[in-house]
N, C-alpha and C positions, 0 to 999 in steps of 0.2 A: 504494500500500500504506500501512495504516497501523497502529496499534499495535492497533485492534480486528479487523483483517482476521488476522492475524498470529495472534491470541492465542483462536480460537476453533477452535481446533481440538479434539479429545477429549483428556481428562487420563483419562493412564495409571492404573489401579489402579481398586480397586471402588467409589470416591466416583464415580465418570465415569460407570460403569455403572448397571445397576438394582437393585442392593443397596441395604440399608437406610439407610446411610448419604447417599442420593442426595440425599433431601430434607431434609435438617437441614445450620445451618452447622457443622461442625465444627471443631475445634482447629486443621487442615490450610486451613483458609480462615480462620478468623479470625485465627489468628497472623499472619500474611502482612498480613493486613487492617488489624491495626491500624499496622501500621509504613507501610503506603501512605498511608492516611487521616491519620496526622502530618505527611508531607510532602508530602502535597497541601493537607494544610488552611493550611500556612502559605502557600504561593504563592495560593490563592485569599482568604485574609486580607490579602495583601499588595497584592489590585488596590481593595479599601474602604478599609482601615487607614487610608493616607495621607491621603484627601480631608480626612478632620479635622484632621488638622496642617496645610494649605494654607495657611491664615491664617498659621498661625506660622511657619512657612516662609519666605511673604513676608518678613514682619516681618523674620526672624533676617537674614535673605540679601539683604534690600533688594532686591525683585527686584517686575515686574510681575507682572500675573495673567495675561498670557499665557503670559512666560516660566515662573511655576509650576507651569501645567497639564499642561508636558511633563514633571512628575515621574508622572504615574497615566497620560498618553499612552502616554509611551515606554515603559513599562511592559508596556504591552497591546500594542503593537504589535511590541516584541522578543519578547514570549509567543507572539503568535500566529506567528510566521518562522518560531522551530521547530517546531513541531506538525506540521508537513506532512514534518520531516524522519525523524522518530519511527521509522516504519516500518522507514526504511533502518535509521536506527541501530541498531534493535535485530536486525534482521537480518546485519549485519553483524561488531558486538560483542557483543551477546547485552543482553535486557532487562537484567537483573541490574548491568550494569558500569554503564551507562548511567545506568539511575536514581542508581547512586552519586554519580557523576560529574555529573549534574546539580544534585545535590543540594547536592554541593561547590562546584560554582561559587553554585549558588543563595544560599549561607552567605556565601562570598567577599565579592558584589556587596553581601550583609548587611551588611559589616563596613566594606566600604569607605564606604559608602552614609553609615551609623552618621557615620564619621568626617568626610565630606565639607566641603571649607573652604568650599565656592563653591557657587553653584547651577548651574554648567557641567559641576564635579566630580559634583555627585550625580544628574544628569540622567544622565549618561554610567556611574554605577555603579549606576541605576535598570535602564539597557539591560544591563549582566550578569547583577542579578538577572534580568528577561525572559529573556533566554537560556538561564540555568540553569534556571529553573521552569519553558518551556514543558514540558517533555517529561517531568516527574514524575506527571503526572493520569495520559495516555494512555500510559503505561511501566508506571503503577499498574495500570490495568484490561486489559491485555497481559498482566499476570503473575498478575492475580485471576482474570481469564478460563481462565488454562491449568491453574490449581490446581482450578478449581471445575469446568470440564466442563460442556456444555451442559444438565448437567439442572439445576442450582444455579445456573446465569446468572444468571436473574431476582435472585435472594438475593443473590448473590454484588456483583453490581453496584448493588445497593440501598444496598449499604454507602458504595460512592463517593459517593452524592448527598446525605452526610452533611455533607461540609465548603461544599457547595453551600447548602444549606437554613442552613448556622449562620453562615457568612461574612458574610453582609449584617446579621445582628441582633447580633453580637459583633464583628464588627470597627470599626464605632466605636464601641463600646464600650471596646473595649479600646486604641485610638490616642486617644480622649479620653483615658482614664484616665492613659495613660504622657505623654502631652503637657501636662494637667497638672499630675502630679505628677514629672516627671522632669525630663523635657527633649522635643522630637520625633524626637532621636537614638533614642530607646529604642525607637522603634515598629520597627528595626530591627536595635538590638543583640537584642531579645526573640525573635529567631530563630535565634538562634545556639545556647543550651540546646539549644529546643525539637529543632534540624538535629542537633546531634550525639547526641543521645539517637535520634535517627530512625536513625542512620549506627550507631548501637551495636547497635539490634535489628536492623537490616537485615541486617548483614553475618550473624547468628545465624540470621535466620525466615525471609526473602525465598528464596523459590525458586530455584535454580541451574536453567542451561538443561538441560532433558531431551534425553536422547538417548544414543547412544554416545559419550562426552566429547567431544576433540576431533574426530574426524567428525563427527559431528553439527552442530559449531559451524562447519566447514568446508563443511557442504551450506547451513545457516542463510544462509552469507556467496553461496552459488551462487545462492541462490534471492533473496538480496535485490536489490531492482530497482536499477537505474542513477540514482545521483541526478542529480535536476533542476537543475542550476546555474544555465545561463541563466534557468530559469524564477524562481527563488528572488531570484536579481541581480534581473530585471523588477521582481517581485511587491512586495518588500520597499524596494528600492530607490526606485519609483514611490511607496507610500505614505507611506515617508520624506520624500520631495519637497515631496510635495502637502501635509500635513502641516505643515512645517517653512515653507512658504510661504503657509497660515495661520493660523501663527504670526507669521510677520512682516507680514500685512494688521492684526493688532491691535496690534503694534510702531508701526506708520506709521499708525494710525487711516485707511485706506483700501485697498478691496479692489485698486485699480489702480496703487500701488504697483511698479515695477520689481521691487524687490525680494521683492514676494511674486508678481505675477504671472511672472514668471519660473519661480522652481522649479514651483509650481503646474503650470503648463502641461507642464515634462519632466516631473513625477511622474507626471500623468493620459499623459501620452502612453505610459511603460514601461507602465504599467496595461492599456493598449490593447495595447500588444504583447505584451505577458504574453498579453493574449488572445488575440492572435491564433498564437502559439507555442505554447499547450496544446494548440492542435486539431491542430498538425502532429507530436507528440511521441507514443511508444506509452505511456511512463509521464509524465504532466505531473504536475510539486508538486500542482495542484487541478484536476480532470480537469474543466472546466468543460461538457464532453458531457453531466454530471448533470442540466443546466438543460433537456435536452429530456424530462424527465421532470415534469410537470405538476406533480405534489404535492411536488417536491424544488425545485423552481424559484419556487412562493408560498410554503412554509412558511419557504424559506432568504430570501426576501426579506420575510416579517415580522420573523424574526429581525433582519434588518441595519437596516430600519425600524425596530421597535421599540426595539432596542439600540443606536440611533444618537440617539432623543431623551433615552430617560431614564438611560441615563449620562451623559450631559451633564445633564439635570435633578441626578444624583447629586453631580455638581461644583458646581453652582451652591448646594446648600442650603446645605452647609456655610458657605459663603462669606455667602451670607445671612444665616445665625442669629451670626456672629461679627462681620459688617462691621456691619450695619446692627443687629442685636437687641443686641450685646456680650456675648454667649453664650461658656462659657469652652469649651474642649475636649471636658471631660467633659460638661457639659449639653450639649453640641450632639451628642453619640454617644447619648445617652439621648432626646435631640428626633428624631434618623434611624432610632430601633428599630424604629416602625410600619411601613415600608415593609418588611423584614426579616420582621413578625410576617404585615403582609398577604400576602407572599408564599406561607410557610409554610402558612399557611393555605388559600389556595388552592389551592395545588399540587397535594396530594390529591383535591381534589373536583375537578378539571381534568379530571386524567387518566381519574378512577371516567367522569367525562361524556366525556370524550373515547372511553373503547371505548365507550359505550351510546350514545352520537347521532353520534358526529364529530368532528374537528377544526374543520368546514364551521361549525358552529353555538357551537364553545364557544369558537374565539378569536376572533369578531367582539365578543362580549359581554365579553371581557375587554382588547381595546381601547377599549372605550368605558369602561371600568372608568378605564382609564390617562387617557385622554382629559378624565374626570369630576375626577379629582384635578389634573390638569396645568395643567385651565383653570381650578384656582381661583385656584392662583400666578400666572396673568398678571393679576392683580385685588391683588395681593401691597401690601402698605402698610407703613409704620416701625411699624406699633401693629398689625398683622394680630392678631385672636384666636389664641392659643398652638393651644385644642382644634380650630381650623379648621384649622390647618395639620399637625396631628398628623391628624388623619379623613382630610383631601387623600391625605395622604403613604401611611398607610394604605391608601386606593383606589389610588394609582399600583402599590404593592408586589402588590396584589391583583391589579389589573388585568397586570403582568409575571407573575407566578403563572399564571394562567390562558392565559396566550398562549403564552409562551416555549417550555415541554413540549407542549403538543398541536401549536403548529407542527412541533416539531421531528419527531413521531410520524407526522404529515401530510407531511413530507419524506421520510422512510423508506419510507411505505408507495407497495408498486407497485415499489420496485426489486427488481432480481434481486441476489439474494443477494452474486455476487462483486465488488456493488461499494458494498456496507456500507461498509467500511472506507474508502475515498475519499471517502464521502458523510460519517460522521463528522468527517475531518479538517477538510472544507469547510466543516463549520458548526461547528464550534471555532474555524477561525482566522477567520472571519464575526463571529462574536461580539463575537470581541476588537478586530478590525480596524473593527466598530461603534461600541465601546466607546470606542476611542483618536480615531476619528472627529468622534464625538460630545462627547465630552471638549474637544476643539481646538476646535472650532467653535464651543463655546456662552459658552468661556472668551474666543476674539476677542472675539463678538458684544457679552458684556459689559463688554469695555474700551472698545470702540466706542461702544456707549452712556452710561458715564461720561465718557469724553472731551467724547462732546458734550454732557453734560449738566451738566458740572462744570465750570468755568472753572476752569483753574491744575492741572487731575489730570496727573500725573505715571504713574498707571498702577500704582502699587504699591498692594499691599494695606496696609499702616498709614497709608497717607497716606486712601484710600478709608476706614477707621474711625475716622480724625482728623477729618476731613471732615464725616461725616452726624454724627458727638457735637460738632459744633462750632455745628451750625445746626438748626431745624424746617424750612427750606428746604434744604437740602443732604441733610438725609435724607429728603426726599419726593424729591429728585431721584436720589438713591442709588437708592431703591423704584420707581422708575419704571423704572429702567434696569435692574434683576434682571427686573421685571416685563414688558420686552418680549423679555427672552432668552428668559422663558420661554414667550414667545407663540410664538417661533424655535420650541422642543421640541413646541408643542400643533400647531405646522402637520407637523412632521415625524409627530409620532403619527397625524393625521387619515390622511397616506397610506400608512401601513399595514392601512387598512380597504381599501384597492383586493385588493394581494395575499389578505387575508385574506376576501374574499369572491369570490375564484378559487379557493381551495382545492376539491381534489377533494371529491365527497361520502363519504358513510361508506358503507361495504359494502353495508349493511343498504339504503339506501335506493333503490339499483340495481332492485333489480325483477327 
């Protein structure tokens, strides 16, 4: 079960029916709307936000680039743990308490975060916010879904992909800006307004659960499934492992490391067992029986493909335009908008092609999209042209634009209705679990390459921009070693053209 399985049922009253009001947003849906879209826009601002601060980060905290990546990692990886729990909870306690409650902790992890002495502290208060935030999006569109009633879905849910489409072109924007001018505490104090102005309309507009009061809240609690513990312990625990083990291959400058092959190996092994526990389970955290569904099984493996190189590409730029170009905050959130606008951009013309030819046809072409910007960066130099690297970034954004939504459409389509809501959660916490993936890995890969490329690296980010401003050889060797990470992202993009040309065809082309 999960927060869209839940939340699609008929809303009572003549908005749900075929009165006139069926197809306009009204008060009764936008009110609600805008207080979800506050708190979801900050949790999805909060997985871009930081990458611009990473440099100063380092610097402030004297820490390496590997050890910093687990700030945007753990981030995604405590976001995605809950999401799967969503359903229970709000079946349970009811939407309404929950999103509060999330919300709170979400704010919490904000302040703690804000104030963090160490970078052990704010790693660890990065995993609260995660926590708090997973469950604000799919809590949102559970409580948009029961106001709006399936005639207004389409509208209704239009509104969420609001903080979606503005998060990648405003959120470095706006962590340049506060890193800048403040300090990079502020990219997390600045949640705090935003959270309790959210906690002030909420508790006013947000829906209360329908039904006979508390009966109703007492059937909500009959009908919510058993949660998945062991599964959750496997799931979460496994990619904590693997994860956190490589992070210690770019600690030790070697994959065969004890120390990182060790956890590595237990995390993939929980992983495995995770797997092999969902099939024996009547409710699993992630019903992984979806995969025998053709179009759920390629579209959810371009996602994890695709969202595995270029969140990691997302990490490496910033680090780029600050190590090696000495790009301040702010200009380096103004140098990542393109990726943000190409998206945008795209998105729309995707989806129009996506119902008129397929999924089959329109995300092979916007992998090659991603592909075309990706491999200009492995070509990357200390003098690269500014407009080449803005156009590149541009096609990457385009190129994720065009793939992400029609896989996703391509996943959905062909299954049976009552198992939406499973299939949702799967590729949410996919996403993320992508995301934090990718992140890790590309942040090793480039210590690894400065280590060997650098005599005397220590691993930290101000020693790495003390370094390439010290020599015209140190910063060719600086650019060499961005520039084979990002070879890493362009072999991982290429094999998402396998999945993405098993996608099912389109309807139309059946015969």
């Amino acid at each position: 079960m999960s927060a869209t399985d839940t939340g699609t049922g008929q809303s009572s009253g003549p908005a749900a029916g075929g009165g006139p009001a069926a197809g306009v947003l009204t008060r009764e849906i936008l009110a609600p709307a805008v207080v979800v879209v506050l708190g979801a826009i900050m949790t999805i601002l909060d997985a871009t936000i930081v990458n611009v601060a990473l440099p100063a980060l380092g610097r402030d905290l004297h820490t390496s680039i590997t050890a910093i990546q687990w700030v945007p990692t753990v981030y995604l990886l405590a976001f995605a743990s809950v999401i799967p729990l969503t359903g229970w909870a709000a079946g349970r306690f009811g939407a309404k308490p929950v999103w509060l409650a999330s919300l709170a902790l979400f704010m919490a992890g904000s302040l703690l975060a804000g104030l963090a002495p160490s970078i052990g502290a704010l790693i660890a208060f990065r995993a609260v916010q995660g926590i708090g935030g997973g469950m604000i999006m799919p809590l949102g569109q559970l409580m948009l879904a029961r106001v709006a009633g399936p005639r207004r879905m389409g509208r209704g849910m239009s509104i969420i992909g609001v903080p979606l489409l503005l998060a990648p072109i405003f959120g470095p924007l706006i962590g340049g800006s506060l890193v800048g001018a403040v300090s990079w505490r502020w990219i997390f104090f600045v949640n705090l307004p935003v959270g309790l102005l959210a906690i002030v309309l909420a508790a006013r507009l947000l829906p209360a659960a329908r039904g006979a009061g508390r009966g109703a809240e007492r059937g909500a609690e009959r009908r919510a499934q058993r949660l998945d513990v062991p599964g959750a312990v496997l799931l979460s625990g496994g990619l904590a492992l693997f994860l956190y083990g490589l992070a210690e291959a770019g600690q030790h400058a070697r994959w065969t490391a004890p120390a990182a092959l060790a956890p590595m190996a237990a995390g993939a092994a929980a992983i495995v067992a995770f797997g092999w526990w969902s099939r024996r389970v009547p409710n699993p955290l992630i019903d992984l029986r979806l995969l025998r569904h053709r179009g759920f099984a390629t579209g959810t493996a371009v996602n994890f493909v695709l969202g595995t190189a270029l969140f990691g590409v997302a990490l490496l730029l910033p680090l780029y335009f600050q190590i090696l170009r000495g790009r301040s905050p702010l200009q380096t959130g103004l140098l990542l908008a393109p990726q943000g606008l190409g998206a945008a951009i795209a998105i729309g013309l995707a989806g129009y092609l996506t119902d008129k030819v397929g999924a089959r046809r329109v995300v092979p072409a916007g992998v090659l999209l991603a592909l075309a910007g990706t491999a200009w960066y492995t070509q990357i130099g200390p003098h690269t042209a500014y407009w080449s690297l803005l156009a590149a970034l541009f096609a990457v954004g385009a190129g994720l634009g065009a793939t992400i939504t029609p896989a996703m459409a391509a996943a959905y389509q062909g299954l049976p209705h009552a198992a939406m809501g499973q299939a949702t959660t799967t590729i949410n916490v996919v996403q993320r679990v992508a995301g934090a993936l990718g992140s890790a890995l590309l942040a090793v890969l480039l210590q690894q390459s400065l280590t060997a490329r650098l005599p005397g690296f220590g691993g930290s980010v101000g020693q790495a921009r003390a370094l390439a401003a010290a020599s015209p050889h140190a910063a060719a060797a600086v650019a060499h070693a961005f520039g084979a990470s990002f070879a890493v992202a362009l072999a991982i993009t290429v094999l998402a053209l396998i999945p993405a040309a098993l996608l099912p065809r389109h309807r139309r082309d059946r015969g």
